[in-house]
matplotlib code that plots the C-alpha trace (Angstrom):
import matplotlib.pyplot as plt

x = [0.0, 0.8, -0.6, 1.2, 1.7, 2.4, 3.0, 2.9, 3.6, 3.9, 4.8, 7.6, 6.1, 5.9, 4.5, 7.9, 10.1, 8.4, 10.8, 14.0, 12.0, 9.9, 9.7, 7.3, 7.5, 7.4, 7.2, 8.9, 6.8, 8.3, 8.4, 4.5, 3.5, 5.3, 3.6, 0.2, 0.5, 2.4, -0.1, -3.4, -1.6, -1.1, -4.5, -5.9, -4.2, -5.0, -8.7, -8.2, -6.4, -9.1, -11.9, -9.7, -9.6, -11.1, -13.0, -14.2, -17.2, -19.3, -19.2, -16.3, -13.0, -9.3, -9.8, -12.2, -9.5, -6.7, -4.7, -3.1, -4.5, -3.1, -3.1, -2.2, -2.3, -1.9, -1.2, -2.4, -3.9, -4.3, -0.9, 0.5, -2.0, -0.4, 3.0, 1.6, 1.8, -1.1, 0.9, 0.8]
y = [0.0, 3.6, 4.7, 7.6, 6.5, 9.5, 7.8, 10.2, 8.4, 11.1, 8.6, 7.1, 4.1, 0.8, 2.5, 4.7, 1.8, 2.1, 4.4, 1.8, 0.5, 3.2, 6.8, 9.4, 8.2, 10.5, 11.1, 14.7, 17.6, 19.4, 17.0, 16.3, 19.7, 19.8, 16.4, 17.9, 21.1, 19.4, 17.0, 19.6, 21.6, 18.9, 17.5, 21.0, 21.0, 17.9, 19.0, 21.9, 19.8, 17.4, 19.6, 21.1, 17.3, 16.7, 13.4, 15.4, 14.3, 15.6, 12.9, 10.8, 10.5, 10.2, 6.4, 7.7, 9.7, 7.4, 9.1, 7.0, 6.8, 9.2, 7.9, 9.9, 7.4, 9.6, 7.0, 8.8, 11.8, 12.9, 12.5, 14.8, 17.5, 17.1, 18.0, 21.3, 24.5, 27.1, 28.9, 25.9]
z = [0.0, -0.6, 3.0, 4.5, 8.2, 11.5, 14.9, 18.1, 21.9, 24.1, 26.6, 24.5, 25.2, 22.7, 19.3, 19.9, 19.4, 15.8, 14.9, 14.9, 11.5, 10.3, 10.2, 10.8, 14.6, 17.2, 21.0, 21.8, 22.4, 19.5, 17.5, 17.8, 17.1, 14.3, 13.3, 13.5, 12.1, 8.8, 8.5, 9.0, 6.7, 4.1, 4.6, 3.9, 1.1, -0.1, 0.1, -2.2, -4.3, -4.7, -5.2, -7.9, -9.7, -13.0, -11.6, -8.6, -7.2, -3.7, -1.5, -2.9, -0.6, -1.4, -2.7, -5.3, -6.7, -6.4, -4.1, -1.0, 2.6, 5.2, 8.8, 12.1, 15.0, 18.5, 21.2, 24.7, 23.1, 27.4, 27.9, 25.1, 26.4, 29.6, 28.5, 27.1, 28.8, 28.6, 26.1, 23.4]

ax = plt.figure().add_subplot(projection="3d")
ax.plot(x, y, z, "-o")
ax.set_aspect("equal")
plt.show()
């Protein structure tokens, strides 16, 4: 499959050990929010871009199009909002 794949463990736990065969894996604060912004970004994006496709149709996702899968998999979603200050 062409699937783009994210990975965020706050807690640096077992889907961080990911990382010593895959990329897009990440645990550090930093590093996660630059994960989400880049993928909202792209995903934006990627929505423009569709609607802008000759074979656009209203209702019709990605697949319709042929364009791969993207997946963002946020282990402990609590604990990475824990690590932020009021700031972030």
């Amino acid at each position: 499959t062409n699937a783009v794949l994210y990975i965020l463990d706050p807690k640096n736990g077992d889907l961080a050990d990911l990382g010593t065969v895959m990329g897009n894996v990440y645990h550090t604060k930093e590093e996660m929010i630059d994960c989400v912004n880049a993928v909202y970004e792209g995903m934006v994006q990627r929505s423009e871009e569709m609607k802008r496709h000759p074979n656009y149709k209203t209702g019709e996702n990605y697949a319709y199009l042929g364009l791969p899968p993207c997946f963002l998999i946020f282990d402990e979603y609590v604990a990475f909002f824990e690590m932020l200050g009021t700031k972030e």
